[in-house]
C-alpha positions as CSV (number, residue, x, y, z in Angstrom):
1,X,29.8,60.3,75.1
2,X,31.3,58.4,78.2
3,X,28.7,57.8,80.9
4,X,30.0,56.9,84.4
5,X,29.5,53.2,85.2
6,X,27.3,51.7,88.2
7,X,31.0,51.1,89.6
8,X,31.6,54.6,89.4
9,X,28.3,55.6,90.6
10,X,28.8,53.1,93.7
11,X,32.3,54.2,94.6
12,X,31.2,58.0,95.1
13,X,28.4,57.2,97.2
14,X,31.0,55.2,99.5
15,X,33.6,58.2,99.1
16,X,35.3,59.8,101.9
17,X,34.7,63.7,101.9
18,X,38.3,63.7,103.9
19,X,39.3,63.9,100.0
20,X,36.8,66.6,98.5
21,X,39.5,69.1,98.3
22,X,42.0,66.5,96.4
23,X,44.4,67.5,94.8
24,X,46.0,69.9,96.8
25,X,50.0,69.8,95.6
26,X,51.5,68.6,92.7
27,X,51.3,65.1,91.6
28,X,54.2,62.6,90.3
29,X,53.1,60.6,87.2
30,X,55.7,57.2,87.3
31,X,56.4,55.5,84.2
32,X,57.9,52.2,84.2
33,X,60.8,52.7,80.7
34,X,62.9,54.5,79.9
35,X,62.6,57.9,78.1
36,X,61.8,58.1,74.8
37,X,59.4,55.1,74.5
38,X,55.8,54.8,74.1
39,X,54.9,54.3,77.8
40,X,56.9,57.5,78.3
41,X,55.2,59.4,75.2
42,X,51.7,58.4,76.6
43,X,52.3,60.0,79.7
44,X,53.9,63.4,78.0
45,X,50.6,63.7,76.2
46,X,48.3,63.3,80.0
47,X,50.9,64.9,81.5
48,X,49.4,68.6,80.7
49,X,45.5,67.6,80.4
50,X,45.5,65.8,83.4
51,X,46.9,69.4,84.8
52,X,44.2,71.3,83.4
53,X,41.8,68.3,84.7
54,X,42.9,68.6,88.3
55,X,43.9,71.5,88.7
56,X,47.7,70.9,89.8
57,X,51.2,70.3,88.5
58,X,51.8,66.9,87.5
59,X,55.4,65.7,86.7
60,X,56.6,63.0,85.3
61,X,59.4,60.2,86.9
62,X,60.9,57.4,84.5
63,X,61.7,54.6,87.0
64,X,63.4,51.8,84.4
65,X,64.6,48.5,85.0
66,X,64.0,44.7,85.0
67,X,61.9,45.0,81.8
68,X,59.3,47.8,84.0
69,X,59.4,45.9,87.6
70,X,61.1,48.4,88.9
71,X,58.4,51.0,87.8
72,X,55.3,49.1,88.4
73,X,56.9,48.2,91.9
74,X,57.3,51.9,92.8
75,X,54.0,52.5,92.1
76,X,52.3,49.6,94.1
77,X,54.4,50.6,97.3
78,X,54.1,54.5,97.3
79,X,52.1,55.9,99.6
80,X,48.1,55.8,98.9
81,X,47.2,58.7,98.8
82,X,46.7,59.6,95.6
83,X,49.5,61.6,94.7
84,X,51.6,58.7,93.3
85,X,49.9,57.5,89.7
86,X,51.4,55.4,87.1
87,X,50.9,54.7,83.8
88,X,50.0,50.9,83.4
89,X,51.6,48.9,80.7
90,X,49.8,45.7,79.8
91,X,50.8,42.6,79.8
92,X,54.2,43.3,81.4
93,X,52.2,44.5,84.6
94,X,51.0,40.7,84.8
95,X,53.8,38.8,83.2
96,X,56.3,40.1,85.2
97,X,55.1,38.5,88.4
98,X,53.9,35.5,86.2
99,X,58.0,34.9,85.2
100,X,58.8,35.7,88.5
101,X,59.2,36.4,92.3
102,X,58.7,40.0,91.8
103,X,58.6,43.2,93.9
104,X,54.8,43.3,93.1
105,X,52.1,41.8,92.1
106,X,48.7,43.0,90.6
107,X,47.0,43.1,93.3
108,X,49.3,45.9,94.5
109,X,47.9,48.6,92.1
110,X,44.3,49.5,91.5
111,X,44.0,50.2,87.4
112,X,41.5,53.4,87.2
113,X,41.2,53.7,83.5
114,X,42.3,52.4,80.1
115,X,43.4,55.1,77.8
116,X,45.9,53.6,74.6
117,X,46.9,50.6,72.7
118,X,49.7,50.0,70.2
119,X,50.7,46.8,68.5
120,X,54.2,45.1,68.8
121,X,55.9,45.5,65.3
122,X,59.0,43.9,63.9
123,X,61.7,46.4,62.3
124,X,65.3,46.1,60.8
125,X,67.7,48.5,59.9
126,X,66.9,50.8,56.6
127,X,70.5,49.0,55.7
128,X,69.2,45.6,56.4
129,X,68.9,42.7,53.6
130,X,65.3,42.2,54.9
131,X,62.9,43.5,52.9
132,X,60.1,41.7,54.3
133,X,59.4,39.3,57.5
134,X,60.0,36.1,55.4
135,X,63.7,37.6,54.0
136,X,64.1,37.1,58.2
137,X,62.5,34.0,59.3
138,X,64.3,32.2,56.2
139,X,67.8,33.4,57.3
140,X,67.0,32.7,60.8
141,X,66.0,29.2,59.6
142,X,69.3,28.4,58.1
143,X,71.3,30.0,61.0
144,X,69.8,29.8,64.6
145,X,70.1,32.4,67.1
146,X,72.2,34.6,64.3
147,X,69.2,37.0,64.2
148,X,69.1,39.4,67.5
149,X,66.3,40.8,68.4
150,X,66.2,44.0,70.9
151,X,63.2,44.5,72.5
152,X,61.9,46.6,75.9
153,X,63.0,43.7,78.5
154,X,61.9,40.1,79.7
155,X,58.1,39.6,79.5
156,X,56.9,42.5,77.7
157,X,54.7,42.6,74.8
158,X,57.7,42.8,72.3
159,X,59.4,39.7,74.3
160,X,56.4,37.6,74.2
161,X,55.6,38.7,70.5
162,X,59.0,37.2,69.8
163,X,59.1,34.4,71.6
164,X,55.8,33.5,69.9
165,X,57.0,34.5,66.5
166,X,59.7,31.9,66.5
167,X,57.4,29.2,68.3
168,X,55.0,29.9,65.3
169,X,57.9,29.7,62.5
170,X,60.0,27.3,64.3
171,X,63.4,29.4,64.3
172,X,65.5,30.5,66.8
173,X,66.2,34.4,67.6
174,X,68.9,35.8,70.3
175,X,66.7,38.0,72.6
176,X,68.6,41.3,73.5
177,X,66.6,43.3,76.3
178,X,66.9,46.9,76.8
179,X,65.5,49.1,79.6
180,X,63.0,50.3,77.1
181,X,61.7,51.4,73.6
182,X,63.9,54.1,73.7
183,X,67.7,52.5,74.0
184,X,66.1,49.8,71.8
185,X,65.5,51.8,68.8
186,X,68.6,53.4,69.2
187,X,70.7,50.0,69.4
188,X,68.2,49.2,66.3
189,X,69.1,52.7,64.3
190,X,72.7,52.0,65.2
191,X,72.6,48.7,63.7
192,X,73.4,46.9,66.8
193,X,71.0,44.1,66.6
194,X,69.0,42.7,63.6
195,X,66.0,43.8,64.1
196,X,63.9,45.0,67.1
197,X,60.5,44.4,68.7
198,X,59.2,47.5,69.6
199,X,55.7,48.9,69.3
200,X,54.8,50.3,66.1
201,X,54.3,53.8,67.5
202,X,57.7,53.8,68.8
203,X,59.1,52.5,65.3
204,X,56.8,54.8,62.7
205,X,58.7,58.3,63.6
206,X,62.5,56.4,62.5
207,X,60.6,54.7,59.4
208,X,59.7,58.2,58.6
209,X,63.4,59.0,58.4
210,X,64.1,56.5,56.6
211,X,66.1,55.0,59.2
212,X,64.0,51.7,59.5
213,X,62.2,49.5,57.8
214,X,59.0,47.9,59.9
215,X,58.7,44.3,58.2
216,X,55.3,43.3,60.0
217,X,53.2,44.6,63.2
218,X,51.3,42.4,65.7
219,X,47.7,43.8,65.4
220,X,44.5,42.2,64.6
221,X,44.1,44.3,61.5
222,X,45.9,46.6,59.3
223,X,45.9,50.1,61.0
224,X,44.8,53.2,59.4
225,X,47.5,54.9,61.1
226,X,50.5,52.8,58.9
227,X,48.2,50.8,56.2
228,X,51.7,49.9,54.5
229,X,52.8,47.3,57.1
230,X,51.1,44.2,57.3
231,X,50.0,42.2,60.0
232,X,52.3,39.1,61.0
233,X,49.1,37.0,61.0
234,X,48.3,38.1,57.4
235,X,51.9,36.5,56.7
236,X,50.5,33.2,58.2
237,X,51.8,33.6,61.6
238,X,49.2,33.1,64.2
239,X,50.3,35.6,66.4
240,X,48.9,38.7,68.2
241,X,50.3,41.3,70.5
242,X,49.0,44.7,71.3
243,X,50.7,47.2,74.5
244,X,47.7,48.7,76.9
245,X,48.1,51.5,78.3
246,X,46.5,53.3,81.6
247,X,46.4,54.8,84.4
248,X,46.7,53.2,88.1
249,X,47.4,53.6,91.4
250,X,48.3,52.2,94.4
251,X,45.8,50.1,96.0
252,X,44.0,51.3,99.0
253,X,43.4,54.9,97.5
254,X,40.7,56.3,98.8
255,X,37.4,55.7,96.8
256,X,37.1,59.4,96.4
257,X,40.3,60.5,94.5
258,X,39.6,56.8,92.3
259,X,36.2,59.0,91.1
260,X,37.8,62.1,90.4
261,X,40.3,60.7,88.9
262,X,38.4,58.4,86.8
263,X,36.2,61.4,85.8
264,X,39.2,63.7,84.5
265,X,40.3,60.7,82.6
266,X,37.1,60.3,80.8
267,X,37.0,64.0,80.1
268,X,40.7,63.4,78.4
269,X,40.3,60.4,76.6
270,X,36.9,62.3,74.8
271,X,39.2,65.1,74.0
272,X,39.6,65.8,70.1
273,X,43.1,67.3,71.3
274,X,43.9,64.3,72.7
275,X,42.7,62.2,70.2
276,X,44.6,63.9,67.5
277,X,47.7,64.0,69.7
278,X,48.3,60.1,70.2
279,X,47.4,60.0,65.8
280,X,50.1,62.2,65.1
281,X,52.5,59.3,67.7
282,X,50.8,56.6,65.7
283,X,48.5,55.6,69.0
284,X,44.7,54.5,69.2
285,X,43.2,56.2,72.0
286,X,41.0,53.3,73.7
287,X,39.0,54.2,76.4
288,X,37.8,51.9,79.3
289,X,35.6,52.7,82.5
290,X,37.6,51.8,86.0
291,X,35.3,49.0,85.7
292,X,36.0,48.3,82.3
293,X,39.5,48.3,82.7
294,X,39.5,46.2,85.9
295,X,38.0,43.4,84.0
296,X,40.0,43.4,81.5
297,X,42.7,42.8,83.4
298,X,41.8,40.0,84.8
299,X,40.5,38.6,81.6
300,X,44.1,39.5,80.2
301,X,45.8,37.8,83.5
302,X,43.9,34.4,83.0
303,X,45.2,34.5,79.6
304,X,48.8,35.0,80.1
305,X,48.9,32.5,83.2
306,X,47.8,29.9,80.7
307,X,50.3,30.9,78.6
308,X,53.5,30.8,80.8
309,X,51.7,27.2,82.0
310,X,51.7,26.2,78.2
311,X,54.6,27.5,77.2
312,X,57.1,29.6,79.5
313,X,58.6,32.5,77.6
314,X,62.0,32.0,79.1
């Protein structure tokens, strides 16, 4: 069971009641990619609980580009009022303004809860000579930047588990970004590049056909949901990589709608529907608390900084 946090507790004390009758019209949902990626599929599965929740219509807008700026910017300038939401997608929430001057910046957007994670995987073609991630790396080896490598745009997960990858095996890979998991998989499916980093959720349902082969994932462990592909640090590659996902909104929101919100999240995120949903998408659902979340965001931003300060992924 999900108790409410002393945050939680704190923030409706504080609430305005100029909100107690929130929502009262239907609410836009943005997402960051394109169609047909996981970002997207996480907020098709909220999309109708979160109706039920509050009690409104809830639709959601893709807003692609510039590897999710354009999404993440959308959200941290709408209005504040708590009928703008957006599904977060860590790390490129925080890398992108890391690699650049962007439109946005974390500080922008106030995360409200936690809800998935997926691990980056690596996948080829079902017609590709790679059988396994070392059938890849070797090739690579012998012919730098021959290997392409689609992924969901500059400072994602999947960018930064390939970057790392080749740091870690000392090769050389051609990045190809696309606006998102979706035109990805397709360029990968079509044979268009030699692979693809996309997460393993958004590869499993084309392995399934047959039409891909997933060579490794970027997990800590083994998942129950595809115990068949290994982890690319069981293959002696230290390197880890996993996609969070949440819910957020603009900063300034008032402290009201953060608690109702926060509650009907917490009501989803326990839901056995739910639950079973994001299984059958080959998702973890992993709740955090606003306050939980929050943190962990800023754990996850001190991280990446010292990353890009180590070693800048472009």
């Amino acid at each position: 069971m999900i108790k409410k946090s002393a945050l939680a507790l704190s923030v409706a004390m504080v609430a305005s009641p100029a909100w107690a009758q929130w929502p009262e019209k239907s609410i836009e949902l943005i997402v960051a990619y394109a169609a047909g990626g996981g970002t997207d599929v996480t907020a098709r599965v909220l999309q109708p609980m979160l109706e039920r929740e509050l009690g409104q219509s809830v639709v959601v807008v893709n807003r692609p580009g510039a590897g999710g700026e354009a999404g993440h910017a959308a959200l941290s300038s709408a209005k504040p009022d708590g009928y703008t939401l957006g599904i977060l997608n860590l790390p490129p929430m925080l890398t992108i303004p890391i690699t650049r001057d962007a439109a946005f910046g974390p500080g922008d957007i106030m995360p409200v809860a936690g809800l998935v994670e997926d691990p980056s995987a690596l996948s080829v073609p079902a017609s590709s000579p790679f059988q396994t991630l070392e059938d890849l790396i070797e090739f690579a080896r012998e012919n730098p930047g021959a290997v392409t490598i689609g992924t969901t745009g500059v400072g994602t997960d999947d960018h930064l588990a390939m970057n790392y990858l080749a740091k870690a095996a000392d090769i050389t890979l051609t990045h190809v970004p696309f606006a998102g998991a979706g035109p990805a998989r397709t360029a990968l499916v079509g044979g268009h590049v030699s692979a693809a980093a996309i997460n393993l959720g958004e590869a499993m349902p084309s392995a399934e056909e047959g039409q891909v082969r997933i060579l490794a994932q970027f997990g800590s462990d083994v998942s129950e949901l595809a115990p068949d592909v290994p982890t690319v640090e069981s293959l002696g590659y230290d390197v880890q990589m996993i996609s969070s996902r949440g819910v957020g909104l603009p900063a300034g929101v008032d402290p009201a709608i953060v608690e109702r919100l926060s509650e009907a999240l917490a009501n989803i995120a326990n839901d056995e529907a739910f639950i079973a949903r994001n299984h059958e998408l080959y998702t973890e659902v992993n709740y955090m608390s606003t306050q939980d979340f929050t943190q962990y965001i800023e754990g996850l931003q001190a991280d990446y900084q010292t990353m890009w300060d180590e070693s800048p992924w472009q």
